[in-house]
N, C-alpha and C positions, 0 to 999 in steps of 0.2 A: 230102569224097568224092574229091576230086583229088587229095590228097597219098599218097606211096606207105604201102602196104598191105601187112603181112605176112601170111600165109597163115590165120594164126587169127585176126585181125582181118578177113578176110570171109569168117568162119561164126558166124552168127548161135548155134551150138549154143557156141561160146568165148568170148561176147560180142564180138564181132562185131557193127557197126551204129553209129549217131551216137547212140542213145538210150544206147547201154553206154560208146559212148566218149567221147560230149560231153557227156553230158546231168550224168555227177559235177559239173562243172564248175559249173553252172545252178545242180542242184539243192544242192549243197553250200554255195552263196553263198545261198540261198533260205532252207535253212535253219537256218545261221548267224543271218540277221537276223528270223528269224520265232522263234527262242529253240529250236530242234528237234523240236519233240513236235508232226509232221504226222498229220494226222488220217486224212484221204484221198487216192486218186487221183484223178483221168481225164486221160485220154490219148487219142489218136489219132498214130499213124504214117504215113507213105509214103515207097515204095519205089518211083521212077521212072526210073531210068538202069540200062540194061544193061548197063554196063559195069560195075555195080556189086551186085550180087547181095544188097543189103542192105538195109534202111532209111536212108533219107539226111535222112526229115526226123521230127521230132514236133514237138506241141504236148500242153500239158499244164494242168490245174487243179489246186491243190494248196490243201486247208484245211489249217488247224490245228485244234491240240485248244481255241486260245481264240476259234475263228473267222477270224483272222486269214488272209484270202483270198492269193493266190498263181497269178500265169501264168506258160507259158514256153513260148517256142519256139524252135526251131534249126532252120535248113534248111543243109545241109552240099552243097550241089550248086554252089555259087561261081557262079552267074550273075550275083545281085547280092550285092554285098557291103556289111555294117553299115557297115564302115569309110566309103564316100559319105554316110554320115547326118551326119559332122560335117564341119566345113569344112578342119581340118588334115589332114582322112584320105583324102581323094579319090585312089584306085589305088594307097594307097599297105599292099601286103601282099605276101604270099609269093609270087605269083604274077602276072603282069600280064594283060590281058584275053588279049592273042595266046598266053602262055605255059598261059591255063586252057582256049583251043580247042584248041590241041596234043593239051594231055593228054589230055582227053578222047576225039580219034581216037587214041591212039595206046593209049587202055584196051580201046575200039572194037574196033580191027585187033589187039591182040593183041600190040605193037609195042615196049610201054613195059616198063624192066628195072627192076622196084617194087625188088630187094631191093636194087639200088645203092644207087638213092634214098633208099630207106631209112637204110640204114647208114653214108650222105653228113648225116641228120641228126642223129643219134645220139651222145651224148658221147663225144668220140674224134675221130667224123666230119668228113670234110672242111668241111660246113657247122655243124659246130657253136658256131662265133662266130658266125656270122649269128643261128642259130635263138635261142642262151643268151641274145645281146645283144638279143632285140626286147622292145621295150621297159625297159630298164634307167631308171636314175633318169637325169633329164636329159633325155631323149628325151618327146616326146607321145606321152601313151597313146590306144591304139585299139582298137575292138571285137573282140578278138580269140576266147578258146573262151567266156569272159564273157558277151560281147554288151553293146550297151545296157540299162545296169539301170534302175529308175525306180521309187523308195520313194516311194510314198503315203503320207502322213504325215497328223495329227491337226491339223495346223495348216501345212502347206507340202508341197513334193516336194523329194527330192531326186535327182540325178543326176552322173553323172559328167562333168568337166572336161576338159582336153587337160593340165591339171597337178595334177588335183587333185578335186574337188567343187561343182557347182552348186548354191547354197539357196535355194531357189523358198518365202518367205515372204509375210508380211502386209508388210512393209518394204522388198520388192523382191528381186531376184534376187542373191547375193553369190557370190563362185569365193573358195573356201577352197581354199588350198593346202595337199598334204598332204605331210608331211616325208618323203626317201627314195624319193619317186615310186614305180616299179613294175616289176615285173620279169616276165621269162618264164614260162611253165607248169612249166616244167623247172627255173628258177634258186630259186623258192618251194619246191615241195617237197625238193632240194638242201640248202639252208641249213636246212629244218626237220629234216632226216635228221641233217645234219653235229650240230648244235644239241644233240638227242637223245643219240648217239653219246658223243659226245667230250666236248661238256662239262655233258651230263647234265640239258639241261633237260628239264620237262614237254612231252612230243609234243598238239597239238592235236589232231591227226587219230588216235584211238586207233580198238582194231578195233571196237568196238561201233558209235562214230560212222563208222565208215566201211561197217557190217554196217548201218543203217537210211540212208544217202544211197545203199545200191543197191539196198535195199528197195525204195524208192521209183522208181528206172529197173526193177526187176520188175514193180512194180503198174504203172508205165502201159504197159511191153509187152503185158500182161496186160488192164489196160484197152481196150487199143488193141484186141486179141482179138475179149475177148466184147463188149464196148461198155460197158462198165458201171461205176459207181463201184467201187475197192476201197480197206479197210478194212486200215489198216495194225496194227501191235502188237509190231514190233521199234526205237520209233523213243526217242532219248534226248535229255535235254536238250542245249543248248550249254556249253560250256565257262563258268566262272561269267566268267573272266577279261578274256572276251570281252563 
């Protein structure tokens, strides 16, 4: 909610909100690893800062069609940040605590000039090495639109590493490194565009798969509404590849 905002990014009738615009993120990684075929919703919302006319936070339940259960949440208001959950990440984000009270009076007052901002992080933009480079290989990865994940497993958990993966088994805990480390929000779907284009590979993210991962951010606004489960029917497998 503190980073700059273009004008249809807070109206909720344009998708507008953290459930439209963070929640792909969540739910796209959700279900990827649940095989795709989500069964249900529920949701709950809130919209608590004035400076922001929109939903800043959800939580969400998410079955599948084989049971396989599913949470998530996102609070996009930057008081506290994921990044303090792990020991390499402490303040270490876009914003510093001093730099996230600013903004916030300056959404306030009325003071702050979003579309600079904006198009300061924008490919082109003046900040666009910062923003493409966070995260890159080589660099520790942090909670960033992701969040802390944590696969429940049949016989362990697993979670994410500073380089890699945590294996929380019966034989103790192992850090698997993962080759190529990680990249931006922006540098990932980049390379899968360029990839597509030019040298004609299979795109991952096709419209169908991308028509049931907003299915799903509709059911829990909608959720979040009436209060109620809903029952989805636009949703498709994952990729077998995957």
């Amino acid at each position: 909610m503190l980073r700059p905002r273009t004008a249809e990014e807070l109206d909720i009738n344009q998708g507008g909100g953290i459930p439209y615009r963070q929640g792909p993120h969540q739910i796209d990684t959700l279900r990827l690893l649940g095989g795709g075929m989500v069964r249900s919703v529920r949701g709950a919302t809130g919209q608590w800062f004035k400076g922001r006319p929109i939903p800043g936070y959800y939580s969400g339940f998410m079955e599948f069609e084989d049971g396989t259960p599913a949470t998530l949440m996102h609070n996009g208001y930057g008081y506290f940040l994921a990044s303090e959950l792990v020991p390499w990440g402490k303040q270490n984000s876009r914003y510093s605590d001093t730099e996230r009270a600013d903004i916030r009076r300056a959404l306030l007052n009325g003071t702050r000039n979003e579309n600079a901002d904006k198009d300061a992080m924008r490919v082109g933009g003046a900040n666009e090495r910062e923003v493409l480079q966070r995260g890159t290989p080589g660099r520790a990865w942090l909670p960033n639109d992701l969040g802390i994940l944590i696969a429940s497993c049949e016989r362990g958990d697993l979670r994410q590493s500073q380089f890699g993966l945590y294996v929380h088994s019966d034989e103790g805990t192992k850090d698997v490194a993962l080759a190529g480390g990680g990249g931006s929000s922006g540098r990932g779907e980049l390379i899968e565009f360029y990839d597509a284009v030019v040298l004609n590979k299979p795109i991952r993210h096709t419209g169908p798969w991308g028509m049931a991962t907003l299915e799903v951010c509709l059911a829990l606004m909608q959720s979040a509404k009436e209060r109620r489960e809903i029952f989805l029917k636009h949703q498709v497998p994952a990729p077998e590849e995957d």
